[in-house]
TIMI-2910 file (N, C-alpha, C, CB; in pm, 1 decimal, decimal comma, always signed):
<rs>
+----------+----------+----------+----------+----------+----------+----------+----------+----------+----------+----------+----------+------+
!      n_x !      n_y !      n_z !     ca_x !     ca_y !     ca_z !      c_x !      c_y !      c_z !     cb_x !     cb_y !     cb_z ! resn !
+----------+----------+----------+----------+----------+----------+----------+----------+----------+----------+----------+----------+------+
!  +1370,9 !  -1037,1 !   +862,3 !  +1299,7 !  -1034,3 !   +734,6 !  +1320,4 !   -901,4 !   +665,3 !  +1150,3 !  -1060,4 !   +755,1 !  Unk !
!  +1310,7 !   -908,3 !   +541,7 !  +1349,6 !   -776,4 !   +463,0 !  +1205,4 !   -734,2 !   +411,7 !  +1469,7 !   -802,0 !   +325,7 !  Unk !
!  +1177,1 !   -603,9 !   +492,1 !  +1053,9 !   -549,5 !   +474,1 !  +1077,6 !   -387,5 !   +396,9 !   +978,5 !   -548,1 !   +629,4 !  Unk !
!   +974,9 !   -369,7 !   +282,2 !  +1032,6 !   -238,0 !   +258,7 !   +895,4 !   -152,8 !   +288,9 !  +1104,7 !   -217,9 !    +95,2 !  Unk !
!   +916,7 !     +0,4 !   +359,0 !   +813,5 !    +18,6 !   +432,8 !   +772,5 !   +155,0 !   +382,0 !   +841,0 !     +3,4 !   +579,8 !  Unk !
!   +681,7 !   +162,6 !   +333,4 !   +663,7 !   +387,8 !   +262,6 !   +519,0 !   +438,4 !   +277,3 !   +691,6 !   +427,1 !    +29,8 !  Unk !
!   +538,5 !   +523,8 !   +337,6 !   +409,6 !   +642,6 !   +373,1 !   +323,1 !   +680,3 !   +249,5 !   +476,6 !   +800,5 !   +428,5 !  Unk !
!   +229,6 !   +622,6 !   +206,7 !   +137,2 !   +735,8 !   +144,8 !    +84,4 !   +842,6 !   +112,9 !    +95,9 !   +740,5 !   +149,6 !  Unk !
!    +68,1 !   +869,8 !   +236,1 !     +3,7 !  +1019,6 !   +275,7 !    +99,2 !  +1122,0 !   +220,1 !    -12,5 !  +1048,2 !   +450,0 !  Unk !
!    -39,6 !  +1242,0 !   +166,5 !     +9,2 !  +1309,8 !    +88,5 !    +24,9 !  +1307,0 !    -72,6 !    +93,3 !  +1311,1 !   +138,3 !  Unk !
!     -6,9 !  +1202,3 !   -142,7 !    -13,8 !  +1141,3 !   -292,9 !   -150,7 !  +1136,0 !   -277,3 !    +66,6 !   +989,2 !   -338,2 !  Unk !
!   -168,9 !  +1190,7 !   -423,4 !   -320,5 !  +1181,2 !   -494,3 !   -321,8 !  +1019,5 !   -486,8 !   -338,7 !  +1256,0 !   -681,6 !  Unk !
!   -443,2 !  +1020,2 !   -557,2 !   -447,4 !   +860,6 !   -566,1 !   -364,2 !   +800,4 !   -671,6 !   -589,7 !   +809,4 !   -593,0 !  Unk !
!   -369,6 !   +879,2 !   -781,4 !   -301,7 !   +837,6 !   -929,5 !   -125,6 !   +869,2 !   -891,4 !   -376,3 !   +963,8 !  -1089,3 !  Unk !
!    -98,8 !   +924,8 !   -806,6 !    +59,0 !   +967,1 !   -759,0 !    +77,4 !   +785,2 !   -675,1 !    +67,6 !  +1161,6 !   -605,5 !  Unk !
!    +32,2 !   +784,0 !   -601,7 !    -22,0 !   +649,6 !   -473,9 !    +38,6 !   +541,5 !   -578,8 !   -248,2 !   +619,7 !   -426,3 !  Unk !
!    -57,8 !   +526,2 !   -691,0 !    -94,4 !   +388,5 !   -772,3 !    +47,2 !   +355,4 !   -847,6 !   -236,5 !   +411,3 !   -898,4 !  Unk !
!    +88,6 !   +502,9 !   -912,7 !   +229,5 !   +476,0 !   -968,9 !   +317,3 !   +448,7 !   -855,5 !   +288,8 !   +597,3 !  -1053,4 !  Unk !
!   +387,4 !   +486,9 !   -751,0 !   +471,1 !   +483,2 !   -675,2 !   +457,5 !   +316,9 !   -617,6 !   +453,9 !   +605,1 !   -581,9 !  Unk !
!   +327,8 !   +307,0 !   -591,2 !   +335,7 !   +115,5 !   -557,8 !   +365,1 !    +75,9 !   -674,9 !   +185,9 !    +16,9 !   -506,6 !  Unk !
!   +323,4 !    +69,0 !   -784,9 !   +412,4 !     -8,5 !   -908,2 !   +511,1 !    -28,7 !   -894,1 !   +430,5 !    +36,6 !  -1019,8 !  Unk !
!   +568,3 !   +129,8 !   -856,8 !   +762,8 !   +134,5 !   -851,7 !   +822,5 !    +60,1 !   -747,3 !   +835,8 !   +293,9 !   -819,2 !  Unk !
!   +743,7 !    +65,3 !   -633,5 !   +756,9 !    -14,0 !   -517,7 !   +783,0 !   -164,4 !   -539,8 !   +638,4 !     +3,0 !   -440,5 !  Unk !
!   +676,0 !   -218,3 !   -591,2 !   +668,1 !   -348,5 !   -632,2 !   +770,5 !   -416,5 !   -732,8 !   +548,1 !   -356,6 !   -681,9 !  Unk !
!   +788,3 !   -356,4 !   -823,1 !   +898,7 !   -356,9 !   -915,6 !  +1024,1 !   -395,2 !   -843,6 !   +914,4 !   -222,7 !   -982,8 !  Unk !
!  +1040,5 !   -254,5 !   -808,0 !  +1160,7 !   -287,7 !   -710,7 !  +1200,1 !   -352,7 !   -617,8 !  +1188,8 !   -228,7 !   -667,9 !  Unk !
!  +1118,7 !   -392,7 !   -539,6 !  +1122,3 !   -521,2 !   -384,7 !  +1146,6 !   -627,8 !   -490,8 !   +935,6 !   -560,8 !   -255,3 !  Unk !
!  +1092,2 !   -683,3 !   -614,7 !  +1122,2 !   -770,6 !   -689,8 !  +1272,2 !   -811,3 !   -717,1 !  +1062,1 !   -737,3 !   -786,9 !  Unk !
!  +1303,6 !   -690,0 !   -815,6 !  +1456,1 !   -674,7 !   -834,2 !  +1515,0 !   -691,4 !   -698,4 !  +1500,6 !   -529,8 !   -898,1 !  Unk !
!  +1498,2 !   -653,3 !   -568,2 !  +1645,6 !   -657,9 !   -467,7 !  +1569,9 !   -774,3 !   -386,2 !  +1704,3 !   -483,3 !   -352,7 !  Unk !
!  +1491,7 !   -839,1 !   -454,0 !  +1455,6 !  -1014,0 !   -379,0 !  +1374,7 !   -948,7 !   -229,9 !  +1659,3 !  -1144,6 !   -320,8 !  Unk !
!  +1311,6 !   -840,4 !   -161,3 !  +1264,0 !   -805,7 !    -63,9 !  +1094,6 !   -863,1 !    -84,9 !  +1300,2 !   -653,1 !    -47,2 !  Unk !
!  +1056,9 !   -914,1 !    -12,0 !   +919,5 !  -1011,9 !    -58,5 !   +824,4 !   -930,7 !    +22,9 !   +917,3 !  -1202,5 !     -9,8 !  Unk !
!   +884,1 !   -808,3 !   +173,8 !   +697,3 !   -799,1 !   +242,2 !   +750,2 !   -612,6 !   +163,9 !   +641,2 !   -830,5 !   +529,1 !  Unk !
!   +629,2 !   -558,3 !   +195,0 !   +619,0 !   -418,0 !   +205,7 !   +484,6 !   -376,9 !   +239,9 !   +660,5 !   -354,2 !    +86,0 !  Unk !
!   +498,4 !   -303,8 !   +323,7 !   +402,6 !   -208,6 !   +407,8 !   +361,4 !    -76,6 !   +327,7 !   +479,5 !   -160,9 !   +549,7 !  Unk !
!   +238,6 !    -67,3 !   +292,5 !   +223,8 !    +44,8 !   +253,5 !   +161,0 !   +147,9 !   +371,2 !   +148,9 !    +28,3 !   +135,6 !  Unk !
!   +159,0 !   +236,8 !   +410,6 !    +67,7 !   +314,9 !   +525,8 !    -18,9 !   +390,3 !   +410,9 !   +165,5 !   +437,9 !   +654,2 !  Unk !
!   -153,7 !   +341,0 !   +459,3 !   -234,0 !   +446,8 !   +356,7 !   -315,9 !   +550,7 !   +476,1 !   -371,1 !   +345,9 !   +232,0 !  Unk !
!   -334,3 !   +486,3 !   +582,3 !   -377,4 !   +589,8 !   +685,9 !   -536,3 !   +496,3 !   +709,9 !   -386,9 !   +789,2 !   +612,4 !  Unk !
!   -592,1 !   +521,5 !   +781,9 !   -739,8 !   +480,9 !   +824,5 !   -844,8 !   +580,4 !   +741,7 !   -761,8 !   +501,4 !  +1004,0 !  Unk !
!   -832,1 !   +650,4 !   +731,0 !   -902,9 !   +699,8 !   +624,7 !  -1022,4 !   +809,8 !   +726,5 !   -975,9 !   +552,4 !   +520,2 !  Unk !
!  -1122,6 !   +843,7 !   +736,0 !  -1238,7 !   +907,3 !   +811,7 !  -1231,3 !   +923,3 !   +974,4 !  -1362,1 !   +821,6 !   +780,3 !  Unk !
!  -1177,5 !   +837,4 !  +1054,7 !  -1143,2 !   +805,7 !  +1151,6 !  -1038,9 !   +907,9 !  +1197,4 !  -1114,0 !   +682,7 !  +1142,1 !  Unk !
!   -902,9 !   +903,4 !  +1125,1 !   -734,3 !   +927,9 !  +1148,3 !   -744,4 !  +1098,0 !  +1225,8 !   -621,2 !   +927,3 !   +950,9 !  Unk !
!   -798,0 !  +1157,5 !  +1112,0 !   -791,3 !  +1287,4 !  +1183,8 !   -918,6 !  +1409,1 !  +1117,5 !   -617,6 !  +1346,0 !  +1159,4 !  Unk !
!   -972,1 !  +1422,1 !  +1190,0 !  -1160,6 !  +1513,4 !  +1197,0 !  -1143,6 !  +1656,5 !  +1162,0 !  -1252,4 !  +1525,6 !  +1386,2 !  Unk !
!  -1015,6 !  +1690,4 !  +1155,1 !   -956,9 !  +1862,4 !  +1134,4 !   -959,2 !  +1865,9 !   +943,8 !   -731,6 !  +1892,7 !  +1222,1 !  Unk !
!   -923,5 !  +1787,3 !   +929,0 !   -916,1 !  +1745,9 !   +759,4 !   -966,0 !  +1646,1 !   +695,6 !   -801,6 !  +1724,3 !   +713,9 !  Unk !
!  -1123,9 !  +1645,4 !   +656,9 !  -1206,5 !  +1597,2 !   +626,1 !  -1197,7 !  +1599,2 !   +474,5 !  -1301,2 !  +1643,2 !   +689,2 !  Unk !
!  -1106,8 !  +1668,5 !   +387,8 !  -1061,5 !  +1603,2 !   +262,9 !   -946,4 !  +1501,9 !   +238,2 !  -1033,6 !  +1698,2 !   +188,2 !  Unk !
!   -901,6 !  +1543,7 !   +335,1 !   -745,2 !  +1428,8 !   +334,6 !   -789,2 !  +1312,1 !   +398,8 !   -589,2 !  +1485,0 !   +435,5 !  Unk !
!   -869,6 !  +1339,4 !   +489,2 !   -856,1 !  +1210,7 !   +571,9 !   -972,4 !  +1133,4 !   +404,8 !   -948,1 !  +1222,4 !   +802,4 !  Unk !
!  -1096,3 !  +1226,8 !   +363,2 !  -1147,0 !  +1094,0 !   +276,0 !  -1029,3 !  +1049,1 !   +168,9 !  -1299,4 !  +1134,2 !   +180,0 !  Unk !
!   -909,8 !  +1143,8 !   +110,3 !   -889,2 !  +1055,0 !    +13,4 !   -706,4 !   +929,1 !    +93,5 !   -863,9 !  +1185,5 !   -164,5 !  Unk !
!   -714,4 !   +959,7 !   +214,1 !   -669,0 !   +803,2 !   +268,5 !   -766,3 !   +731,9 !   +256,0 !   -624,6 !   +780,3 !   +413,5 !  Unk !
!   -901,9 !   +740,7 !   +275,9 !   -988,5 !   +623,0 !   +290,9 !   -991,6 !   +548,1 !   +142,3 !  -1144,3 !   +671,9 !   +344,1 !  Unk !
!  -1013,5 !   +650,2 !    +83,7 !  -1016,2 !   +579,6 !    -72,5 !   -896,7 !   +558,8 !   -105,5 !  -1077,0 !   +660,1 !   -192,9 !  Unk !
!   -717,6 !   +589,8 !    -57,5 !   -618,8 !   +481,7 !   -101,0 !   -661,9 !   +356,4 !    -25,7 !   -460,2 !   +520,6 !    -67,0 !  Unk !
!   -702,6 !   +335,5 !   +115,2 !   -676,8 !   +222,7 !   +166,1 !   -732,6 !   +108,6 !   +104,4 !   -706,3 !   +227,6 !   +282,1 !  Unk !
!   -831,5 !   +182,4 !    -39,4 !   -914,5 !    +64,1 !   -115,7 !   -851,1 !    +37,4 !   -274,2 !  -1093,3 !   +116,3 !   -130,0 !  Unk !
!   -853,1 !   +193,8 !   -263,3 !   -783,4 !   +205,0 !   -435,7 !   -655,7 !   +109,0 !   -457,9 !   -714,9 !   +382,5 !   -474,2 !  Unk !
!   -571,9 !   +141,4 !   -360,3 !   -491,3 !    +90,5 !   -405,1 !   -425,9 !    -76,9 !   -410,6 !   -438,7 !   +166,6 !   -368,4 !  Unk !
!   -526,8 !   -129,8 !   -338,5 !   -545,7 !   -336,8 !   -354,0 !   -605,6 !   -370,8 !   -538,1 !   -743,1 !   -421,1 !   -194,7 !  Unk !
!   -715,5 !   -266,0 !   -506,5 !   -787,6 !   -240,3 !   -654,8 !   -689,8 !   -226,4 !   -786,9 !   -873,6 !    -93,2 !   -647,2 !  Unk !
!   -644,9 !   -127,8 !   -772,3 !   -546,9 !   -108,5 !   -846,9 !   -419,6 !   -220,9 !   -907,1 !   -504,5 !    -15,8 !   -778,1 !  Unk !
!   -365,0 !   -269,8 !   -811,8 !   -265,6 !   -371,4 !   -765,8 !   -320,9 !   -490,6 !   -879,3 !   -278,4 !   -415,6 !   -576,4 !  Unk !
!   -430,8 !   -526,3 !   -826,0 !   -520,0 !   -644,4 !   -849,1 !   -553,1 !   -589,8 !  -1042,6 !   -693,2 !   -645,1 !   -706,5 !  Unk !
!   -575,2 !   -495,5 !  -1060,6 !   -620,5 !   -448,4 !  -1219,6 !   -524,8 !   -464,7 !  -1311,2 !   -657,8 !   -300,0 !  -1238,5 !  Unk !
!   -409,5 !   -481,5 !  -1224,6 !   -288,3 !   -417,3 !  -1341,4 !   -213,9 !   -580,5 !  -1349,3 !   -145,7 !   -247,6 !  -1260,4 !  Unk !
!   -245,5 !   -637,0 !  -1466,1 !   -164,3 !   -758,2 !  -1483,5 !     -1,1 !   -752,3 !  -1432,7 !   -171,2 !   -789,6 !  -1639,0 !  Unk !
!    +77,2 !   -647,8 !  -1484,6 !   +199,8 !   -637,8 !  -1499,7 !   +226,7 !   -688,5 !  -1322,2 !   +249,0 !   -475,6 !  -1566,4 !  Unk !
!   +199,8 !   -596,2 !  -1232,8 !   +223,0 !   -580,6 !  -1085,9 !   +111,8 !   -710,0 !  -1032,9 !   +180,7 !   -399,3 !  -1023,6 !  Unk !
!    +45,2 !   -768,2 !  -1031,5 !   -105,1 !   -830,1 !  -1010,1 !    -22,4 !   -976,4 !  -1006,5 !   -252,2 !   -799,7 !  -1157,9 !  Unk !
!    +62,5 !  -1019,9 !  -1092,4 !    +74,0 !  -1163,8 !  -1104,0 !   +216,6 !  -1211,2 !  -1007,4 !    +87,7 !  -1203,7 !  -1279,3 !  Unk !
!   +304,4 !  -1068,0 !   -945,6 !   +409,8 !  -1030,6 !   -851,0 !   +373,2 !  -1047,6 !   -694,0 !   +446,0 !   -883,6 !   -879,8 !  Unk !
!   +197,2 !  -1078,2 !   -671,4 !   +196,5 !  -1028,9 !   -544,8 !    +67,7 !  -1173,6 !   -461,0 !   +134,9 !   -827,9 !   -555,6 !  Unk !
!   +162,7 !  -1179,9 !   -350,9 !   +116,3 !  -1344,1 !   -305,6 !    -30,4 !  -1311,4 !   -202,5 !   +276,3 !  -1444,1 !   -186,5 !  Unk !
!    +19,1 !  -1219,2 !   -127,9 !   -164,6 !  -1181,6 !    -73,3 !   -137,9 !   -983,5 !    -20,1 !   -231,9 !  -1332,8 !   +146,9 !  Unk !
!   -233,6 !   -979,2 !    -27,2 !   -259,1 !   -813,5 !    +92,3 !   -339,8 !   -860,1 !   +199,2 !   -365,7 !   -653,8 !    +17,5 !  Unk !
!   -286,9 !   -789,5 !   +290,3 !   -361,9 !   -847,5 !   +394,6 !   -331,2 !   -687,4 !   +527,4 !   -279,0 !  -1043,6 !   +441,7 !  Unk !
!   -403,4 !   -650,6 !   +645,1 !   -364,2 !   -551,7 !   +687,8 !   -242,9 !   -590,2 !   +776,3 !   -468,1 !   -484,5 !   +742,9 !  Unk !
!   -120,8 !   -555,2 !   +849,8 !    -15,1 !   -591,2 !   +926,8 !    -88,1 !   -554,3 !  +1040,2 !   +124,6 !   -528,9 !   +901,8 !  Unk !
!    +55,4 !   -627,7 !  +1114,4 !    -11,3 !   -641,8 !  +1364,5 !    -62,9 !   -458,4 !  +1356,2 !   +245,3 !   -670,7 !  +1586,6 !  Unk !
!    -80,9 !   -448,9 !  +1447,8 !   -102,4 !   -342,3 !  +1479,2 !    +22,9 !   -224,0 !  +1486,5 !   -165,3 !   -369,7 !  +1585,7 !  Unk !
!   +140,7 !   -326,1 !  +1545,5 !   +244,2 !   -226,0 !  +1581,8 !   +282,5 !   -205,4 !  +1438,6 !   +370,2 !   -274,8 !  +1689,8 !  Unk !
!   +263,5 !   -241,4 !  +1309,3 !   +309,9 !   -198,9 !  +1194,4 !   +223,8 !   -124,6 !  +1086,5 !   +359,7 !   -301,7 !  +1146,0 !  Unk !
!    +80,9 !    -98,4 !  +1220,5 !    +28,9 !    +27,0 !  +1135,0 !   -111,7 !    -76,1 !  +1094,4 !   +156,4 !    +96,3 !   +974,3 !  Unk !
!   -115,3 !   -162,3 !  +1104,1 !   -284,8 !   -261,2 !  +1111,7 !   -398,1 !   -185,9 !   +999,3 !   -381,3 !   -242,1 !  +1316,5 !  Unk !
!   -512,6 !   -133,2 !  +1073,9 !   -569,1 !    -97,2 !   +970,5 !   -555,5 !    +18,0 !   +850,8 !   -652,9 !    -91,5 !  +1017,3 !  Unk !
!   -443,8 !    +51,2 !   +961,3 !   -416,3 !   +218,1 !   +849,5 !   -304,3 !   +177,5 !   +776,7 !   -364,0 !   +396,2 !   +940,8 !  Unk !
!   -268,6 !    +30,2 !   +728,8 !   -180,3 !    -17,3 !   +642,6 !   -202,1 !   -124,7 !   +579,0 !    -82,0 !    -29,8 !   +689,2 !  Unk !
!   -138,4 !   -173,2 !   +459,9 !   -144,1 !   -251,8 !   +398,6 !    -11,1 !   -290,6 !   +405,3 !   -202,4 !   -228,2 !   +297,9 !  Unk !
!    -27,4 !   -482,2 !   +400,6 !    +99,6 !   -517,0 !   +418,8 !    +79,4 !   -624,3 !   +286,4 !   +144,3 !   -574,6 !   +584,3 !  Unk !
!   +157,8 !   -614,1 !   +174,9 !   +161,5 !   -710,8 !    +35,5 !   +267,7 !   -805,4 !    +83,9 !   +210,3 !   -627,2 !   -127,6 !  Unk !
!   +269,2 !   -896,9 !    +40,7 !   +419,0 !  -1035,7 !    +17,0 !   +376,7 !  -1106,5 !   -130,3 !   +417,7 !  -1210,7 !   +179,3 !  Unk !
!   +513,8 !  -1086,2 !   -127,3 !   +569,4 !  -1056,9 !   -327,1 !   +623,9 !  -1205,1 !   -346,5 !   +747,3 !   -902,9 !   -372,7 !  Unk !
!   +568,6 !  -1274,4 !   -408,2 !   +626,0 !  -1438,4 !   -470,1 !   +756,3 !  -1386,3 !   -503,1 !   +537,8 !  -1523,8 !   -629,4 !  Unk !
!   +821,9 !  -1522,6 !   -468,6 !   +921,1 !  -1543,0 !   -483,1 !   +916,3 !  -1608,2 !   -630,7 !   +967,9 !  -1605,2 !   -373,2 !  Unk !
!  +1007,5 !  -1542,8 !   -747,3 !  +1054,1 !  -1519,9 !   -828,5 !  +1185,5 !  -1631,9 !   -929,2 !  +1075,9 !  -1411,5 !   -772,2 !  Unk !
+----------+----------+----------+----------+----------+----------+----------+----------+----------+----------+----------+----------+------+
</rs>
C-alpha cells in the first residue's frame, strides 16, 4: 500500500495545519490514499517539556479540526482514525483520501 508518512513535531499549530493541506493535496495528485500524520501523544510523551509536549496535545486535536473546517481539504478525506500501534497509534493520526 502507498502510505505517505511525516512527523509533526516541532510546527506551531498554524505551520502543522498548512503542511497537512500540502500533504493532502499532494497524496491526491500522486493517487497515494493513506497518510500518517505523527502528532505525538501530547502530555504523556515526554514530562521534561511541558510546553511542547501541550502543544502536541493540541495538534493531535487541532489538526482533524482543522481538516474537517476547511471545505477545500475536508471533501478529499474518507475517515481519520488513530493507526496499529506499530505505526505510532495514539500519537498518530492515520487519514485515507477517496479515491478521486
Amino acid at each position: 500500500k502507498n502510505k505517505f508518512k511525516f512527523d509533526l513535531h516541532g510546527l506551531t499549530l498554524d505551520e502543522a495545519n498548512k503542511k497537512v493541506k500540502k500533504i493532502i493535496k499532494s497524496c491526491i495528485e500522486k493517487k497515494c490514499r493513506e497518510i500518517i500524520l505523527i502528532t505525538g501523544k501530547g502530555l504523556h510523551s515526554n514530562q521534561e517539556d511541558v510546553y511542547k509536549s501541550a502543544d502536541l496535545s493540541k495538534l493531535k486535536h487541532s489538526v482533524p479540526e482543522f481538516i474537517n473546517s476547511d471545505p477545500e481539504i475536508s471533501k478529499l478525506i474518507l475517515s481519520m482514525d488513530n493507526p496499529s500501534n506499530r505505526e505510532g497509534g495514539e500519537g498518530a493520526l492515520l487519514i485515507k483520501l477517496k479515491k478521486l
